[in-house]
N, C-alpha and C positions, 0 to 999 in steps of 0.2 A: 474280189476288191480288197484294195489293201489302205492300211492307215500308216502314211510315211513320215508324215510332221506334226506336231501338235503347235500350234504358238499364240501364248494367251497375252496380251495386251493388257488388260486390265478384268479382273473378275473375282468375284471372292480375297481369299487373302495370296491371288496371284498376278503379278505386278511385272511384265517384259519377261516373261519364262519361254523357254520352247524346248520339245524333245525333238529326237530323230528314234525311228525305227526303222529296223529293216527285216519287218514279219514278225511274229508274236513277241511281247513284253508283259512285263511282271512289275507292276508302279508297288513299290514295298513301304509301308509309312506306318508310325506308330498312331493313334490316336488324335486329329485335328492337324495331321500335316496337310488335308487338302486334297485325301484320292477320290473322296467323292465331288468335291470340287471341280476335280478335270472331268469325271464321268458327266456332271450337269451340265459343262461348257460343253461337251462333245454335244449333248444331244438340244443344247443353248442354239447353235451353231448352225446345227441339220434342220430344227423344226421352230425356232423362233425363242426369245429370252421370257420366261414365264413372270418373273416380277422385273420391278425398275431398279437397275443397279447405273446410277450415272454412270457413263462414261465406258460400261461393259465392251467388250468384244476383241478377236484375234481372228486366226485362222485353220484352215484343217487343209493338209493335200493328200489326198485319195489315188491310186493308182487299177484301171483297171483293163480291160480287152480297149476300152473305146479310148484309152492315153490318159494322161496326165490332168486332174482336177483340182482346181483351189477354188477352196470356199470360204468366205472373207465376211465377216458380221459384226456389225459396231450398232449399238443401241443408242438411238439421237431421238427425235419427237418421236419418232415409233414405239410401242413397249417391244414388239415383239424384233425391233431391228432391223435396219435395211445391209440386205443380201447381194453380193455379187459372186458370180459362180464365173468359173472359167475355164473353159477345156482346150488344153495344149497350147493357154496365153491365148485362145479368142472367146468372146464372150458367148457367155451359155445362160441356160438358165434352172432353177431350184428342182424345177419337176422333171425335166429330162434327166437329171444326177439321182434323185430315189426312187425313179421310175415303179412310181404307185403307193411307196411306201408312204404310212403317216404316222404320227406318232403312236398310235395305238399297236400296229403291227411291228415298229421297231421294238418298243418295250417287250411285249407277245412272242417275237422272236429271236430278235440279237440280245439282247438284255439278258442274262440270270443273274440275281441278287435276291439277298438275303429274305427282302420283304416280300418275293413271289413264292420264297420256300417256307415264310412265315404264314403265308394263308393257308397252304396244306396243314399244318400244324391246329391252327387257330377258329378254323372255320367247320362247318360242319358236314357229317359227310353227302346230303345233297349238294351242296354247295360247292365242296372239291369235288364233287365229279363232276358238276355244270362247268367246272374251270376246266378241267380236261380234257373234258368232251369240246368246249370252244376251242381249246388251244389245238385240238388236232385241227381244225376246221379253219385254222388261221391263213389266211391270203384270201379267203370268200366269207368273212367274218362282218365285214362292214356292209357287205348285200347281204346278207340274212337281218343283219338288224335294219338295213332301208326294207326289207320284205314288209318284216312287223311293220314297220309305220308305214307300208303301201294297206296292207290290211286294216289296220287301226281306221284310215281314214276311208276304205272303200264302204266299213261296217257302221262309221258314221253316216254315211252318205246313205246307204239303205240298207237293210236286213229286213226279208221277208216277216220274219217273228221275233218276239222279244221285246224290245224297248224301241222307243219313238225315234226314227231317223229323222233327220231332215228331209228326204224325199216321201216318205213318209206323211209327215208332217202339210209339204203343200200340196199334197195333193186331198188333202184334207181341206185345206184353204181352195182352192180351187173347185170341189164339190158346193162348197158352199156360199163362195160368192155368182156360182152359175144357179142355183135357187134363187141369191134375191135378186139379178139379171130377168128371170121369167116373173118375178113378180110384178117385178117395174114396166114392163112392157102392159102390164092390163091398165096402170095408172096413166100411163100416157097420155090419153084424150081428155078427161080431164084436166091436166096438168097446162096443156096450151092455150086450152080456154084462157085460166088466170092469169097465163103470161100476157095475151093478148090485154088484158085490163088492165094490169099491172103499166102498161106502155101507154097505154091513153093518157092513166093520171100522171105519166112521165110526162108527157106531152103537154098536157093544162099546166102543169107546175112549171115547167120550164116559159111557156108563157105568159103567165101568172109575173114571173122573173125577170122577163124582159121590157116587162112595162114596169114592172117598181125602179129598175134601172132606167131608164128613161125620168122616171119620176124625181129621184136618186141624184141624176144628172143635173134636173133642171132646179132645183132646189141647192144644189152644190154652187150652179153658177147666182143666183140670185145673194145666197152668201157671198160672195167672190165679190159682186158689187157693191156690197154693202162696206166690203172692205175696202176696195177700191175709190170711190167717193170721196175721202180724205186728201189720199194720195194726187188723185188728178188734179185737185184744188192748188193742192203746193207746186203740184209739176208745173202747172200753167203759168205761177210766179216766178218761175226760176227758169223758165223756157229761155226767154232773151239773153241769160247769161253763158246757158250752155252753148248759145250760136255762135258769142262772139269766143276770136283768139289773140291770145293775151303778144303785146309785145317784144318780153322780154321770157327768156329759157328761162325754165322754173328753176335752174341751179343759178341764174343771173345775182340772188342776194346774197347765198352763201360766196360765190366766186368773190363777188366785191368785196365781202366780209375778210375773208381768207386773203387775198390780196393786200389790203391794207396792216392785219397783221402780220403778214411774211415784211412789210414792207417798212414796219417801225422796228421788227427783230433785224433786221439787215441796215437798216442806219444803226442800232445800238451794238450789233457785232463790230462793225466800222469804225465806231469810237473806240470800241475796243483797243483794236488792231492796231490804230494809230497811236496808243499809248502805247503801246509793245517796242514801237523803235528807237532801239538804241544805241550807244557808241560799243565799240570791241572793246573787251579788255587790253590794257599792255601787254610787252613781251617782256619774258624774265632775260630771257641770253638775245643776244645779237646772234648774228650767223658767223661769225668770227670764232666767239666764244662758244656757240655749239658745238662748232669742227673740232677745236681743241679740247674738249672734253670729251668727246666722242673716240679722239685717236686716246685719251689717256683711257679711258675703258675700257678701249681697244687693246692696250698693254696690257692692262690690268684682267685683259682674259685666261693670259700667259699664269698669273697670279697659282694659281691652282698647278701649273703644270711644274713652274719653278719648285712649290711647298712640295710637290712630292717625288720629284728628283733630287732637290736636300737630305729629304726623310730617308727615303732609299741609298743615299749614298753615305746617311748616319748610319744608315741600318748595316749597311755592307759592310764599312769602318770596324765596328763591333765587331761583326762577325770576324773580319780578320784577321782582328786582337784575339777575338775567341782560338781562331786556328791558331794563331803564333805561341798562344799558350802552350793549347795542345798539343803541338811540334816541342817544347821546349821541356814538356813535364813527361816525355817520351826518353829521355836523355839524361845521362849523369850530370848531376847541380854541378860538375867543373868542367861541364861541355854548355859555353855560352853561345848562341845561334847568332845573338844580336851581334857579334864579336869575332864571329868565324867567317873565313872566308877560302874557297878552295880552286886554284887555276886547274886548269885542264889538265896538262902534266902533273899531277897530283893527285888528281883521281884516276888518270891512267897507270900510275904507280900503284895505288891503289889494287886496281885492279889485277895487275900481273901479282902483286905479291899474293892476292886471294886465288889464283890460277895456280901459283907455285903452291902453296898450301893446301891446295886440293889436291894435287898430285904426288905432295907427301906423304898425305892420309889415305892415298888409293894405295901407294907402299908399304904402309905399316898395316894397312889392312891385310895386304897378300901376307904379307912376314909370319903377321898374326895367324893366321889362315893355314899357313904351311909347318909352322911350329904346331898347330894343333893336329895336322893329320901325322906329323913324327911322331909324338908322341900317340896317335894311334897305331900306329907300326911299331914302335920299339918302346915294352911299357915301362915304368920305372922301375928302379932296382926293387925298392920295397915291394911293386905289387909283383917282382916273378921269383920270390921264394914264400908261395903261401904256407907251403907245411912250415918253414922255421918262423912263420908268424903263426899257426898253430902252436907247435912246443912252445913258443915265450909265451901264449895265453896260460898256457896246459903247467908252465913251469912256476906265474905270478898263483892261480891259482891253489896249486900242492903248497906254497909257502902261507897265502895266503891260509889254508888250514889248516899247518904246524902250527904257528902265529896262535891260533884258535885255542890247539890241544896244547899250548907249552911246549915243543920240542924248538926252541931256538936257536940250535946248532941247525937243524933241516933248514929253517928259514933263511939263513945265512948262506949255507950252501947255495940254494935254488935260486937266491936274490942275483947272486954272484952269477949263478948258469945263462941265469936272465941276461944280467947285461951285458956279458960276453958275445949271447946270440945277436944281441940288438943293434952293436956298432961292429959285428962283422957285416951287420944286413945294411947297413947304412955308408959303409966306410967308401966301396964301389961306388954309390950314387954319387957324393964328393964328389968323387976321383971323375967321373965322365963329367960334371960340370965343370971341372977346371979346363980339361984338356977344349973342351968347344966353345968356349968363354973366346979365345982367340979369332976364331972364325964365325962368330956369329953375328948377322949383318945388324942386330938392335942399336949395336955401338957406331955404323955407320949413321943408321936413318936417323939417329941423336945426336949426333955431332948436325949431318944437318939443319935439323929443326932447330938448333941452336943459333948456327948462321940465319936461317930464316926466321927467327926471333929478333936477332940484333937488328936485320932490315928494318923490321916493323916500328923500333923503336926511333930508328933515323929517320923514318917515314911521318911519327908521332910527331918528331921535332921538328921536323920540315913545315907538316900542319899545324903546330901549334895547338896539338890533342895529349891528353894525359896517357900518361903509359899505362902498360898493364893491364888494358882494354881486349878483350877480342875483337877477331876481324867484321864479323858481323856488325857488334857497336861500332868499330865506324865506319863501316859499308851504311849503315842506318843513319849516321851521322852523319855523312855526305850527300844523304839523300834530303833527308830533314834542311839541310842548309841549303840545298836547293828549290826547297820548298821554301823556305825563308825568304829567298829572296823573289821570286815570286811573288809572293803575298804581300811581300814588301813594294813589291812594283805598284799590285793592284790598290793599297795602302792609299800610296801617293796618286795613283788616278782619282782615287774617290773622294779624297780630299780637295784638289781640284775642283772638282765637278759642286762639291758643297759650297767650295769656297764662292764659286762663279753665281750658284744658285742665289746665296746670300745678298751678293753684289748685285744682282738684278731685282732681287725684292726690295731693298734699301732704295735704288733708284726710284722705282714704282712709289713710296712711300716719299721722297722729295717730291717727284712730279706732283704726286697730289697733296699736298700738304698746303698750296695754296689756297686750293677749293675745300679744304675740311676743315681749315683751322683748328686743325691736327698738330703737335710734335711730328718729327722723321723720327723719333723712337717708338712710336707708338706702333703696333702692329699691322703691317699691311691690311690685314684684315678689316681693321678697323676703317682706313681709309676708303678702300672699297664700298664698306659701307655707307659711310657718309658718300660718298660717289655717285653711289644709286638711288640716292635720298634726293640727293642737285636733280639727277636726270630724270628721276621721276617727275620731279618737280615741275622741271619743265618740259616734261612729255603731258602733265595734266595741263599746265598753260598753253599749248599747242592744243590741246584737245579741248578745253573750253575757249580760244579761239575761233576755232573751226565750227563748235556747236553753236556756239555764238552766231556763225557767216550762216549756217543752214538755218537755224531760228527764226535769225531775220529774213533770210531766204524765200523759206514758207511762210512768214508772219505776212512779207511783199506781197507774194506769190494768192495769199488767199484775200490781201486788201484788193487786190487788184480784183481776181473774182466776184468777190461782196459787192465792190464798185460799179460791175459790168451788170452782176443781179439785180442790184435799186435801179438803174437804168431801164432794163426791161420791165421792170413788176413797175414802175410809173410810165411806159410806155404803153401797158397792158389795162391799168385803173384810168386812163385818160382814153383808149378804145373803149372801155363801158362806158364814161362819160359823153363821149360823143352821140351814143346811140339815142340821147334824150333830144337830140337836136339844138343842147343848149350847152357850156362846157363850165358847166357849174357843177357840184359836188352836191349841194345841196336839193338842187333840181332833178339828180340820178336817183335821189333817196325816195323822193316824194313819191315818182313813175314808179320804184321796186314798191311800195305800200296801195298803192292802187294797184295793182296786177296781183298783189296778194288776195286782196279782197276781193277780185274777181275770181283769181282759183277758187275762194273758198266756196262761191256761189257756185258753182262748175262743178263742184263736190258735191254739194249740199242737192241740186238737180242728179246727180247722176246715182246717190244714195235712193233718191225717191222713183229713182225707175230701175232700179236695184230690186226696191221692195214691190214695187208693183209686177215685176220679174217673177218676185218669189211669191206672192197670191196668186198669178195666173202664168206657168212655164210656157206655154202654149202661144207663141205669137199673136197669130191668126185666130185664135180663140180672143185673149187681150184685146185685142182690136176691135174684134167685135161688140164685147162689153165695154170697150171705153165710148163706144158709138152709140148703145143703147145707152148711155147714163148721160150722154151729150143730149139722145136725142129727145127723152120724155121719163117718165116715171114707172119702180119699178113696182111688181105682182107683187102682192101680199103673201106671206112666210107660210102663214096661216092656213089658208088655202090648198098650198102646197103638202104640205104638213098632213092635211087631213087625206088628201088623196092616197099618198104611201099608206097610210095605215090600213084604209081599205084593201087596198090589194095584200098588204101583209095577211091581215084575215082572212079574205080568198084562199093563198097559197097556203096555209095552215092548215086551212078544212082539204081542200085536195093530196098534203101528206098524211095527213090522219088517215083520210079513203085508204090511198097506197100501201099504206105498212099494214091496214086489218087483212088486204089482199094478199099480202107477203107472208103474213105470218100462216095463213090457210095452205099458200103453197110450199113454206117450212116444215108443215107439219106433216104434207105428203113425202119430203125428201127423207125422212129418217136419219138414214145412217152413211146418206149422201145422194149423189144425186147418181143418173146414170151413166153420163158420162165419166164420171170418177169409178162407179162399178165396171164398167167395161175397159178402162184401162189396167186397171189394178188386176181383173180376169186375163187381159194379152200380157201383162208384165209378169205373173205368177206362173202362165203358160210358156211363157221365156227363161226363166228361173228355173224352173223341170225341167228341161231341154237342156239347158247349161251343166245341171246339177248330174242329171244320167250319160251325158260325155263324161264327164268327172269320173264317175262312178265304173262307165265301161273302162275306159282308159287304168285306174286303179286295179280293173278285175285282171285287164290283158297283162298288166307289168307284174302284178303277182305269178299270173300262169309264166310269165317267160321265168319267173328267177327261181319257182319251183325247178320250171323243169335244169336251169342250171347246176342246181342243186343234185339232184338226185344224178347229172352226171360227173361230177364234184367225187360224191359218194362212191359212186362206181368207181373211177379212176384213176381219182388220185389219193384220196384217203386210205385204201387199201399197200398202199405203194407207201406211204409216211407210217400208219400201224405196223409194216411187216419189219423196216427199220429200226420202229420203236421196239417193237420184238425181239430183232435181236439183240441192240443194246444192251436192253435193262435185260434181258436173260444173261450175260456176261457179266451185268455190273453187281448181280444177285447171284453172283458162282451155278448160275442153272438150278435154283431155286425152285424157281418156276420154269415150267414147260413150253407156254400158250400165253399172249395177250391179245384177247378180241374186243371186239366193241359191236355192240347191238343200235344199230341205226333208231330203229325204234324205240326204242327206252331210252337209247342217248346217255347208255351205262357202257363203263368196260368192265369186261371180265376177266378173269387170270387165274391162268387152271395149274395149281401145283404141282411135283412128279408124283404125286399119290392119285391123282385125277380129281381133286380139290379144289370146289369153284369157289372164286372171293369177288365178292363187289369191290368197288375203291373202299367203300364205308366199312369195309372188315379189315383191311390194310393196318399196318402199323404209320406210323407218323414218317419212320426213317422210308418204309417202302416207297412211301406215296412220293415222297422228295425225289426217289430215284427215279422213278416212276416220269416223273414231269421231268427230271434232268431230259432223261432218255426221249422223253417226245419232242422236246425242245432240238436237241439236237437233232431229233432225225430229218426236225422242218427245215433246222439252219440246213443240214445237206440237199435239202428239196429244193430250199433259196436262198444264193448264193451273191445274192446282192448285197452284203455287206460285213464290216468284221463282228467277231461274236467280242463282247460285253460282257465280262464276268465278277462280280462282286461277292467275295465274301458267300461265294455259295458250299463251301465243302467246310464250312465253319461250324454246322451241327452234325456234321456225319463221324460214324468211327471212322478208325484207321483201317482197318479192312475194304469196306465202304469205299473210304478215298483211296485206295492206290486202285480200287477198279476204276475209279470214274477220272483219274489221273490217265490210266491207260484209255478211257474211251478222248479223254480230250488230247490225247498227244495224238492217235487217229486224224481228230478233227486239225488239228493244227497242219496237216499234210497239206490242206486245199483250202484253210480257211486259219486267217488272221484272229486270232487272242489275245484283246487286251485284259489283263487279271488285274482285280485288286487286293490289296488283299494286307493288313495291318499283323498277321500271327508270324512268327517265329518259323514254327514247324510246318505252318503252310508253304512260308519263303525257299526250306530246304527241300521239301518235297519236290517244288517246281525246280528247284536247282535238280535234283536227285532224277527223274524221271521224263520233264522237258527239256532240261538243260539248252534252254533258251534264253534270250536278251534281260537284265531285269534294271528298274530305276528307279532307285532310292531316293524318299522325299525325305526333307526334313522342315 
């Protein structure tokens, strides 16, 4: 199996990271870059996140015979994170991907790091060999330790000797409650006797009871009359009222009441309302004067559009004075624009004479041109006699240093040789510039330029431009004046257009000067104002008209309702009144005051058979006591009184009997009775029957994982120590001979080339380290289910040491993937140096 992606999401101080590999890497990091980091997340990932980090989790993709694996883990309410596995992109699940492994055997196997080479070191030598001895044994490690706890609990269960089992224990219990079982059977006959007695005085007491009940009874009811007696008294006066029914509905006084109040609040709204109607205000404008104030606002919309096609056509104004400047300060101060003016034929003139001057200067160009390559053909006199420009240096000099020493005749001579030589060298040059003076075209193309000169100044005059000007300045000049007038056209449009703007605001400013008693100098604006001042005016007169119509409207609108309502509510107080048979007002009052007084009697009856209700709930009981108090007089209390008592004495003296009988057959029961002994004997009987399943069941799972065991030993142990063998015999230059292990003592052995035997505990620290390298790997080749894990484990070996166990892991690396960690320098090169495999540097 291979490790092809790592991608961590969030975890430690790693935040959206992912590697790629492709077969063994080398993670290289100084000190808290985070390599143990990725090691936690890997094994985070495979067996669940061990503390709560919000928000933790990424992924891992695995490659193996069975295709392509992603394993994906993010820690949410779970600590340990919810897992989805996936194979070839269909869903799988956790335990078919480690198939058996769990974390104990991943650490055990794939894992080496520093802290399993620090327990060789640190721990003692029983104890490193109990690790070695486990570590061969690793894949059947977790059934040997469920063995011990199958034995643990079969030796709780029972053990013939030694300490107190539980089985044990009830069958001790059950000895003993089968003793007091045979005892209880001699007591038995006895025993029925006093139950049988026991039940008689059951029997007298309960009769005893049901005559003080009776007694109880008759005594409760003679109470009940005594209480009653009052009650009937009054009931029988108030009888006749309960019979009769009243003529008017018991709401009949409030309704009238209520009536007449709705009915004086409804004349007092009514007067109201009739103070409410009033005249409409006047109108401010006629409809005349509306319309025409309306069309001058209607102008006065314009107002705004006029002010700012003025302003724009000031603004434009400016500007163009601004350009006419700029055209003008472009120009010689005695070229006036405002004052120039150029017909067509004159700037066609113009232009031919700049055609013709362009094609002078393509002439004097070539001339130029041609005169410069003669004279690179044929060089000047002076430059083709250099030696007799030598000698005149050669001859100023030698005078030059007579001069020096005094000889003044030398210098006189050589001055003299001098000049001689100097206007013989010069006298030739003359002479060829006169002869080609005649024939050289300079004198033609300047006579013409000369004619094309005088043109231009006819041409000046014609335009009424200053002489002396180049052609350019007035090609510029003719252009500029063209521009001039131009700008002078747009000049006069924008003026115009201001002047007309003006014109229309002025008007706007008479029309409404009526209604503002305004000036017409006064600012349009102004009038407008006042405009909207009028029209509001009379937009609010219009609107408290209107309010006014709806006012009255509803003020009509709810008189008439009020009106319609006193109607009926005195149509409604004259239907109560009729009911009297009389249609007086007075006479309805009286009939509602007698009907009250009858309710109250109606009440006052129906309170008193209320209470006689609550002394006797019993109908047919009630009845019958109101008949005995109708029909004669009642038993005296007394009497009654005394009878209960007696029978309470009776029933006293027969439980007193009862409980000396109980306590006699108490005192037979002990420690319970027998039927509690003989259940507690089948329940203790079921409890050993339960407990010796247990117990066989525990002995059988032991016998099977023995004997797995000892085929373990046989056949695959021998096959992982002869690996180990010969590992660590290479990683120790054949140091050693031999490594065995004694099954029984659960020691290895390791026989030197002397025939030297050592336990682990006679080992050096460095041996034992290689010692377990080498077993470790021989398991990883045994089991191939995942990549090897390597930490910081060649950190305490020498250099010797490591470049063996660098050549046993470049081995392993052939069939089995290698992730290294690893923070040292000379570790980094070594793996560069010997695996010369992938590596990835954190920072």
């Amino acid at each position: 199996m291979k490790l092809e992606h790592i991608r961590i999401d969030s975890f430690g101080k790693w935040q959206n990271c992912s590697w790629e590999m492709d077969g063994s890497l080398l993670f290289f990091g100084h000190n808290e870059t985070g390599k143990s980091t990725i090691m936690q997340f890997i094994e985070s990932v495979l067996f669940g996140f061990k503390t709560i980090n919000k928000g933790a989790g990424g992924a891992l993709t695995f490659t193996d015979a069975r295709g392509r694996w992603h394993l994906e883990r993010f820690q949410g309410r779970i600590k340990a994170g919810d897992v989805k596995v996936a194979l070839n992109g269909e869903s799988s699940d956790l335990k078919t991907f480690l198939q058996g492994i769990d974390t104990a055997a991943f650490r055990y196997m794939y894992r080496i790091d520093l802290e399993h080479l620090r327990l060789m070191q640190e721990s003692d030598p029983e104890e490193v060999n109990r690790r070695l001895f486990d570590t061969s044994l690793t894949g059947i490690t977790s059934l040997f330790k469920h063995q011990e706890k199958v034995q643990k609990r079969a030796q709780d269960l029972y053990k013939p000797r030694g300490r107190k089992t539980e089985i044990n224990r009830l069958v001790k219990d059950i000895d003993g409650t089968s003793d007091q079982l045979r005892e209880w059977n001699k007591k038995l006959d006895q025993y029925g006797i006093i139950q049988e007695r026991i039940k008689d005085f059951e029997e007298q007491i309960n009769s005893v009871k049901a005559r003080e009940a009776e007694t109880a009874e008759q005594l409760k009811e003679e109470e009940s009359k005594e209480l009653l007696r009052p009650l009937l008294a009054e009931w029988q006066e108030l009888k006749e009222a309960e019979e009769r029914t009243p003529r008017l509905p018991v709401y009949a006084e409030r309704e009238f009441t209520s009536l007449q109040e709705k009915l004086q609040k409804i004349k007092e709204e009514e007067a109201v309302l009739r103070a409410k109607i009033q005249n409409a205000p006047e109108k401010k404008l006629t409809e005349e004067e509306q319309m025409k104030l309306q069309n001058i606002l209607d102008d006065f919309s314009k107002l705004e559009l006029y002010e700012k096609q003025k302003e724009e056509a000031d603004k434009k104004i400016q500007e163009l004075r601004e350009d006419q400047k700029e055209l003008q300060a472009g120009l010689p101060e005695d070229i006036i624009l405002e004052n120039t003016g150029f017909s067509q034929p004159v700037i066609q003139r113009l232009e031919d004479l700049k055609e013709q001057d362009r094609m002078l200067r393509i002439q004097e160009n070539q001339e130029l041109y041609s005169q410069q390559e003669k004279k690179q053909d044929k060089p000047e006199p002076v430059l083709t006699f250099p030696r007799k420009k030598m000698v005149l240096a050669a001859l100023l000099l030698a005078a030059l240093a007579a001069g020096i020493i005094g000889e003044w005749i030398s210098v006189f001579v050589l001055a003299a040789l001098g000049t001689l030589l100097f206007f013989s060298a010069k006298e030739p040059v003359a002479k060829a510039e006169n002869e080609d003076r005649g024939n050289d075209p300079k004198f033609r193309l300047k006579k013409i330029r000369e004619n094309l000169q005088l043109e231009i100044d006819q041409w000046c005059e014609d335009a009424g431009l200053p002489y002396g000007l180049d052609l350019h300045t007035y090609t510029y000049a003719v252009d500029c004046a063209a521009s001039w007038m131009n700008v002078q056209k747009q000049y006069s449009r924008q003026n115009e257009i201001s002047a007309e703007a003006k014109r229309w605001m002025n008007h706007l400013a008479a029309s409404a000067a009526e209604w503002t008693n305004l000036t017409q100098s006064e600012p349009p604006r102004s009038h407008l104002k006042m405009l909207k001042e009028v029209w509001e005016d009379h937009k609010r007169n219009i609107k408290q008209r209107e309010q006014h119509k709806h006012e009255q409207s509803l003020v009509q609108e709810r008189l008439n309702e009020v009106s319609a309502e006193r109607t009926q509510l005195e149509q409604e107080k004259y239907s109560w009144i009729k009911l009297t048979d009389e249609e007086e007002e007075f006479a309805f009052i009286q009939m509602i005051e007698q009907e009250n007084l009858l309710r109250e009697r109606k009440m006052q009856a129906q309170e008193c058979r209320r209470k006689m209700n609550a002394v006797v709930p019993s109908e047919s009981k009630r009845k019958k006591l109101l008949q005995e108090l109708e029909a004669g007089p009642l038993t005296p209390l007394k009497e009654i009184e005394d009878h209960a008592a007696h029978l309470r004495e009776e029933r006293e003296k027969l439980i007193i009997q009862k409980s000396e009988n109980e306590n006699e057959l108490r005192t037979m029961e002990q420690e319970g009775t027998f039927s509690e002994l003989h259940q507690r004997y089948e329940n203790e009987k079921a409890e050993l029957k339960d407990l010796m399943k247990k117990w066989a069941v525990y002995e059988a799972e032991d016998e099977i994982i023995e004997q797995i065991r000892k085929i373990y030993e046989k056949e695959k142990q021998p096959h992982v120590l002869r690996k180990t063998e010969e590992r660590f015999l290479r990683m120790t230059d054949y140091a050693y001979e031999k490594v065995g292990i004694s099954v029984e003592a659960k020691k290895f052995i390791l026989e030197r080339k002397d025939g030297a035997l050592f336990g682990v505990e006679e080992l050096s620290t460095g041996t034992r380290e290689l010692l377990y390298v080498a077993l470790r790997l021989a398991l990883i080749e045994e089991q191939k289910a995942m990549p090897v894990f390597v930490d910081e484990a060649l950190v305490n070996m020498d250099y010797p040491r490591r470049i063996n166990l660098w050549r046993e892991l470049q081995i392993v690396s052939r069939k089995h993937q290698i992730i290294f960690f690893t923070c040292h320098e000379h570790i980094r090169k070594e793996w560069e140096q010997y695996m010369q495999l992938e590596k990835a540097e954190l920072r």
